[in-house]
N, C-alpha and C positions, 0 to 999 in steps of 0.2 A: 832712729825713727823721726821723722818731719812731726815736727810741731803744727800744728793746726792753732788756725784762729781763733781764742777765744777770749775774753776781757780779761779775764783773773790767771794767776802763775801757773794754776793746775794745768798739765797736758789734758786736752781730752778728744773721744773721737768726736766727727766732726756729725754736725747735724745740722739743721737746716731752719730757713725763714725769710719770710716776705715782708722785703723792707717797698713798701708802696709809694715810693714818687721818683718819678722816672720823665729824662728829656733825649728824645732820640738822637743820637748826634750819628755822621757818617763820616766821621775821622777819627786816626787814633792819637793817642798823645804817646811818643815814646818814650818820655820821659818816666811815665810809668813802668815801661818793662825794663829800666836800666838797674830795677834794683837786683841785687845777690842774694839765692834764698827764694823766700815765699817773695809773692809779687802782691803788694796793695792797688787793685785794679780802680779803686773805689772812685776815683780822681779821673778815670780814663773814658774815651770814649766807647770803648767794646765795654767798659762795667755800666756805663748808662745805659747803654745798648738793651746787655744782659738784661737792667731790672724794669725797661720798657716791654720788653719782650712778656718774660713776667705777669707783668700787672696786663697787658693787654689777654695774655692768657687766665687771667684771672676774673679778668670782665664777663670774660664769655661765659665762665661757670656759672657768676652770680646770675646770668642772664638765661641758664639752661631754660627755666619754666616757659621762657618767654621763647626762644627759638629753637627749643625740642632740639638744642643738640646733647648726647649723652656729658658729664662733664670732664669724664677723661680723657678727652681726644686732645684740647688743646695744652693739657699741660703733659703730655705726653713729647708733644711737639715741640711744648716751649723748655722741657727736660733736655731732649735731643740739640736745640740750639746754644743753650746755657752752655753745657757741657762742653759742646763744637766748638765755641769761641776759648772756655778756658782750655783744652787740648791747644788748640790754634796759636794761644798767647805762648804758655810753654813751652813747645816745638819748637816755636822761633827762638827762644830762649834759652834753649837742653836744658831744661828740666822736665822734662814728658814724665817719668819718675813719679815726680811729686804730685802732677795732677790724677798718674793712671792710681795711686796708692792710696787717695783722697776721693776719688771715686769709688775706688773697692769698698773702702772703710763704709761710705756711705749708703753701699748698695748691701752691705750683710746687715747691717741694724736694718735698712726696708727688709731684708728679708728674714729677719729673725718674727718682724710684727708679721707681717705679712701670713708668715707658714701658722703662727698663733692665732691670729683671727680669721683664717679660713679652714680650720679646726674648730675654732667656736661656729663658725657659720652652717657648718657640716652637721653638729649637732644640732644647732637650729632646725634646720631643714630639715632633719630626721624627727626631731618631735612636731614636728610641723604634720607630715609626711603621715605619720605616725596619728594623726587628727589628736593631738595634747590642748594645741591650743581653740579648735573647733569646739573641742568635751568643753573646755571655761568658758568658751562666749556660750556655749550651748545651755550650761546649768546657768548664767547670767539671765539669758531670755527669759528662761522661765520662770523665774522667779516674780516678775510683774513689780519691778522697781518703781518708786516714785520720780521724778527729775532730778529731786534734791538728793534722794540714795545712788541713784546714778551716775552722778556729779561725783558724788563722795567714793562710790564705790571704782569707778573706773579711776580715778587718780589716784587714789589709796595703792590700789594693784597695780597701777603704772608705777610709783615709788617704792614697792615691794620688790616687781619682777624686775624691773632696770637692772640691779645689782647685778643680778647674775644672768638674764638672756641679753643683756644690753640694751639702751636706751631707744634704737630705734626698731628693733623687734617690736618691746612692750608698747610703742606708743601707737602703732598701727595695729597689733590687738586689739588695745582699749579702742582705737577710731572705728572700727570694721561694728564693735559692741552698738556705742551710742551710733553711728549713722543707719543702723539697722531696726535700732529699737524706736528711736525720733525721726523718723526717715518724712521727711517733709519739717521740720521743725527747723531752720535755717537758724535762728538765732540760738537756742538751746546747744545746736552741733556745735555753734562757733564756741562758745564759754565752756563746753567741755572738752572741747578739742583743744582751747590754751590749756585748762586744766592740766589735760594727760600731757600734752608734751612739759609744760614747766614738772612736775610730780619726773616724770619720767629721765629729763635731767637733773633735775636734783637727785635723784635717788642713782643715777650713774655715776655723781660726784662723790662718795664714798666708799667706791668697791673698783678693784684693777682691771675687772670684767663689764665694768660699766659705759664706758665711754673709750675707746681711741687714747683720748687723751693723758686718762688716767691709766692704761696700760701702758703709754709712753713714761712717764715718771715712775710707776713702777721698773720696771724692764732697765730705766738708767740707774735705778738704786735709790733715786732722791728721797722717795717714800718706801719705807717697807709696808708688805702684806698687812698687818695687822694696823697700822698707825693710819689706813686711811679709814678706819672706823672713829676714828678721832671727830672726822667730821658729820659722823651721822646728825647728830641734832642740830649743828648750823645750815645743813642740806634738810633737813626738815621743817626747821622754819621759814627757808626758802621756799618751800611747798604751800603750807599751809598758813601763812597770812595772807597770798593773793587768794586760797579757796576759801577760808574764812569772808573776804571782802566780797568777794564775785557769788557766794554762798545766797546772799540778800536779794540779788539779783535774780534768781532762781524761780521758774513759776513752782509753787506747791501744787503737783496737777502729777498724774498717773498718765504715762502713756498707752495707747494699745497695747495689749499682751502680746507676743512673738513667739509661735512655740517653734521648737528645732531639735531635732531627738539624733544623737552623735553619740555615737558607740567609739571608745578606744581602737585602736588595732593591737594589734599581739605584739608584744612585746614594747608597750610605746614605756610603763612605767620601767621597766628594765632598763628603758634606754636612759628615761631622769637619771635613774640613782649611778650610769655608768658616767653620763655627765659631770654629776657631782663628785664622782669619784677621780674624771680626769683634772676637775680642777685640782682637789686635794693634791692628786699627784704634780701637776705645777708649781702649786705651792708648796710644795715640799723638794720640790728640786729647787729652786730657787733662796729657802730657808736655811734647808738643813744641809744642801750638798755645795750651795754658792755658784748652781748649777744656771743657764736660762734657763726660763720659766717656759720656752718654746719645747724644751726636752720632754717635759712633763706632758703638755698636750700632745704633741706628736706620737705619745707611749699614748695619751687616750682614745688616738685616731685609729690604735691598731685595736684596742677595746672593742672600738664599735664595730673595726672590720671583723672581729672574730665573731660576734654577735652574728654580725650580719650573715655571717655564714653558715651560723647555729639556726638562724631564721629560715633560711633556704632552705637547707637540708630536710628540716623536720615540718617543714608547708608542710607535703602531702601528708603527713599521718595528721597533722593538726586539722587540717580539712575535711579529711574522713572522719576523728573525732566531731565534730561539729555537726556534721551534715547527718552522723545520725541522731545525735542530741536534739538539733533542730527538727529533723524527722518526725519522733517519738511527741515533741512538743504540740505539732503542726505550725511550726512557724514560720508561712512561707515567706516572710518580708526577709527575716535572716538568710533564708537559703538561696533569696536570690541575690544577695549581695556576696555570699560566698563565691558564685561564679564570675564577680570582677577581682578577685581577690588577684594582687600580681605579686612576687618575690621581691622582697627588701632588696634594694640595690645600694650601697654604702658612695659607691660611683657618680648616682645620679646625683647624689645629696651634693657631693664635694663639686658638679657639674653646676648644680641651681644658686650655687653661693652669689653672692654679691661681686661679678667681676669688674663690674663698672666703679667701684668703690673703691677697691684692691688697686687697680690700676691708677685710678685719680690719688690714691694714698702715694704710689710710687711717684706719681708725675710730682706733687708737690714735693715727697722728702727729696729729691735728684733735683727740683729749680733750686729748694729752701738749702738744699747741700751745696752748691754751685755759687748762687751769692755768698754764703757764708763764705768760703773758699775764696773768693774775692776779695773778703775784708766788709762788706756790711756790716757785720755781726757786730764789731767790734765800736764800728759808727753809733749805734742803735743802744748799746751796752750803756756808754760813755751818757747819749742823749738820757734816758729814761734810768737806770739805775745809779748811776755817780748826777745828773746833773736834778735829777728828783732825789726823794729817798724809794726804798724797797716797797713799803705800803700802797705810794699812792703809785707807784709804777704798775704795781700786780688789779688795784683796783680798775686801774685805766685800761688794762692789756683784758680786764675781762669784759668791759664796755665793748671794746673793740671786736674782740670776738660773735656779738651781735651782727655785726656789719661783714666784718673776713671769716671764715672758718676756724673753728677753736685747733685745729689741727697743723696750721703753719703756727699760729700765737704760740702754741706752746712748743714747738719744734723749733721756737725761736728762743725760747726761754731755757732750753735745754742749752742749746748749743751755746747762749752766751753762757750760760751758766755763773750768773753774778754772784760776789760775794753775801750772801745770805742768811740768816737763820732759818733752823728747821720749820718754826712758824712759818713764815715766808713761803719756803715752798709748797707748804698745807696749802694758805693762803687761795697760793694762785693755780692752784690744783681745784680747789672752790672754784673761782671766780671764775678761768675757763670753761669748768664744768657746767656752771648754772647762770652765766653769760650768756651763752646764745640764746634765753628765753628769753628775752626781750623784747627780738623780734623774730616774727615767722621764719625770716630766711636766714635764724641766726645760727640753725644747729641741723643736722640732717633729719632729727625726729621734726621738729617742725618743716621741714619741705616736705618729706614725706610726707606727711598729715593733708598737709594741704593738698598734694597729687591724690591723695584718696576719698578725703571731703571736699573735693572741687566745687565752690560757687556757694558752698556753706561756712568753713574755715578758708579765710583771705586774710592778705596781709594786712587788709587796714581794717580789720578784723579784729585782729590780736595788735595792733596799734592801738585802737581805744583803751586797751588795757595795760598798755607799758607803761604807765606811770604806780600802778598798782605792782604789775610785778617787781617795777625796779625798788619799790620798798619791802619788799622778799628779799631781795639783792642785798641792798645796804645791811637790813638785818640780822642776816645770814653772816655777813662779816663780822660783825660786831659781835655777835656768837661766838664766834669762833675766835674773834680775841680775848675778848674775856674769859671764855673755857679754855683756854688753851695760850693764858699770857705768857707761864710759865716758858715756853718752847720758842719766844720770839728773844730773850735774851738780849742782846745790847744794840739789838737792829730792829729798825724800824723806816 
């Protein structure tokens, strides 16, 4: 089996990352393809090429808000030309072999996450569907919150639910809550809208379900199930010293009452507990049987379809129970909503998922696989884990993820896979995690938010307050070495 590029002795399979400085050059050197074996492109004109390519596809994502293009398209593109030039390199060199077996490699781990989070997506949109999360914005309205419970209370339950619906479900909840109940109150929207999205990565930094990220370290082994609860109280303090600070800020003032009356649909509590049952069953393939953790949700996707078909079946006698219930009652507001009633479609769910996401997930592992495969990785390894130490390389890689995506950062950190302590890759399982708060466009729950609170939550918005979060940041680390000095051992 062809050894893949990685810094340290261990073989491993190959993964992916965006190494960003790039000069177009339009010749090749072939002094690069004389070598035998793997080819170090790193040196070469078609590898400058390659990570121009890249980065210019990468412009365009950070720029989506700004030219309404979807963000999958260009790295889609820039997947297809990556790849093009390494086939191209090879071919010339008979070794086709080693690149077509390094793309494979690269394209099952996409598809192992891939087929896993659009399984979680699926259930998403079924309790969605299902009005689950309608019923908690709904009992929230009415309750007649003050600013300051509001504040508290929507970041609370963004660092709750993140775990397990993920981080950018829960933070467009909680925005839909406060832009509903403050609707006019522009500065209010903005300080609770930093709130939920930092609350909502922090709280995706501690669970495998939480964030991309953290499902990638799971899924490579580096963290097991259980050990990312290690991090709970350094992702809490993350939370809760920016809303502690930004708390003082807060008018003591009552907004208008919002009433909104949401009835469950049939079958939506069924659907949680089948949920929490497909995760168990993930994590118990991945535990107990050293199984992927994809097997498990894939056995949960057939759960919901049986449901789902338990649902259809039994509509019409469900209907005609009801209709004469509501009958007997006189309650014509239910019976006329019985007549939109339409059949669970398990279809449509897996149809509504996030394809724009899935896809931009695949365009980056396929560019971040493609450079690696190059020999970046290995450039990148040497600069920040041998020419730093471990600590301050993971601190920085989580800075960064403010500005890039925590999703190539840590697909970078996988594949170099430095020599490290288990601390360590706690560490930087944190710090990508609860990185992106820093800035709006540092995490997908903060882009999101701001496409939903447009012209209330802005990037220079949640700028006034980066200095605040980023001492949530340092905090948070320091938590977490201290509680957890023991597991950093002779590295640092």
């Amino acid at each position: 089996m062809t050894k893949l590029y990685t810094p340290s002795s261990q073989p491993r399979s190959l993964r992916r990352w965006l190494f960003s400085l790039a000069t177009l050059l339009f010749f090749f050197s072939p002094s690069a393809f004389a070598v035998t074996g793997e080819l170090d492109l790193t040196s070469s004109g078609v590898g400058f090429f390659a990570v121009a390519i890249f980065v210019l596809a990468y412009m365009l994502v950070m720029a989506e808000e700004k030219i309404h293009m979807r963000k999958s398209k260009p790295v889609l593109v820039a997947a297809g030309i990556i790849w093009g030039l390494i086939g191209w390199v090879y071919v010339q060199n008979g070794m086709s072999t080693d690149s077509e077996h390094a793309f494979r490699i690269t394209l099952l781990e996409f598809t192992e996450l891939m087929l896993f989070l659009l399984v979680a997506m699926t259930y998403i949109n079924a309790m969605d569907e299902r009005k689950v999360f309608d019923a908690l914005r709904s009992w929230m309205l009415r309750k007649g919150f003050s600013y300051r419970q509001l504040f508290w209370l929507t970041g609370g339950l963004a660092f709750i639910l993140s775990p397990i619906a993920d981080n950018l479900t829960t933070a467009l909840l909680m925005c839909a809550v406060v832009t509903k109940v403050a609707e006019g109150d522009k500065r209010f929207i903005n300080m609770a809208c930093i709130n939920i999205v930092v609350a909502a990565n922090a709280g995706g930094a501690f669970s495998p379900f939480g964030d991309i990220t953290t499902l990638m370290v799971w899924q490579a082994g580096m963290v097991e199930f259980q050990e990312f609860f290690i991090l709970f109280l350094p992702s809490l303090v993350n939370f809760l010293i920016p809303a502690l600070i930004m708390n003082f800020f807060i008018k003591d003032a009552k907004p208008e009452s919002v009433y909104e009356d949401v009835w469950l649909k049939r079958g939506a509590r069924r659907i949680i507990v089948l949920f929490l049952l497909t995760i168990v069953t993930a994590v118990a393939c991945h535990t107990l049987l050293h199984l992927p953790p994809v097997l498990g949700m894939m056995t949960g996707l057939g759960y919901l379809q049986f449901f789902g078909f338990y649902l259809r079946r039994s509509l019409p006698r469900s209907l005609e129970r009801k209709r004469e219930r509501y009958s007997r009652r006189g309650d014509n507001k239910k019976l006329e909503q019985l007549g939109s009633v339409v059949p669970f479609d398990v279809f449509n769910r897996v149809a509504r998922a996030e394809w724009d996401t899935l896809l931009f997930f695949y365009g980056v592992v396929m560019c971040v696989g493609g450079l690696g495969f190059m020999g970046y990785l290995s450039l990148l390894s040497e600069a920040l884990y041998i020419g730093w130490n471990a600590t301050a390389a993971n601190i920085t890689l989580g800075v960064v993820s403010a500005l890039v995506d925590n999703i190539p950062v840590m697909f970078a950190v996988l594949t170099m896979e430095p020599d490290m302590s288990h601390g360590q890759w706690l560490l930087i399982t944190l710090t990508a995690g609860v990185g992106g708060s820093l800035l709006s466009i540092g995490s997908a729950a903060g882009v999101a938010v701001m496409g939903q609170a447009r012209g209330a939550y802005t990037f220079m918005g949640h700028l006034r307050w980066t200095p605040v979060i980023f001492l949530g940041y340092i905090a948070s680390i320091i938590v977490h070495m201290w509680l957890n000095a023991g597991s950093f051992g002779l590295f640092s």
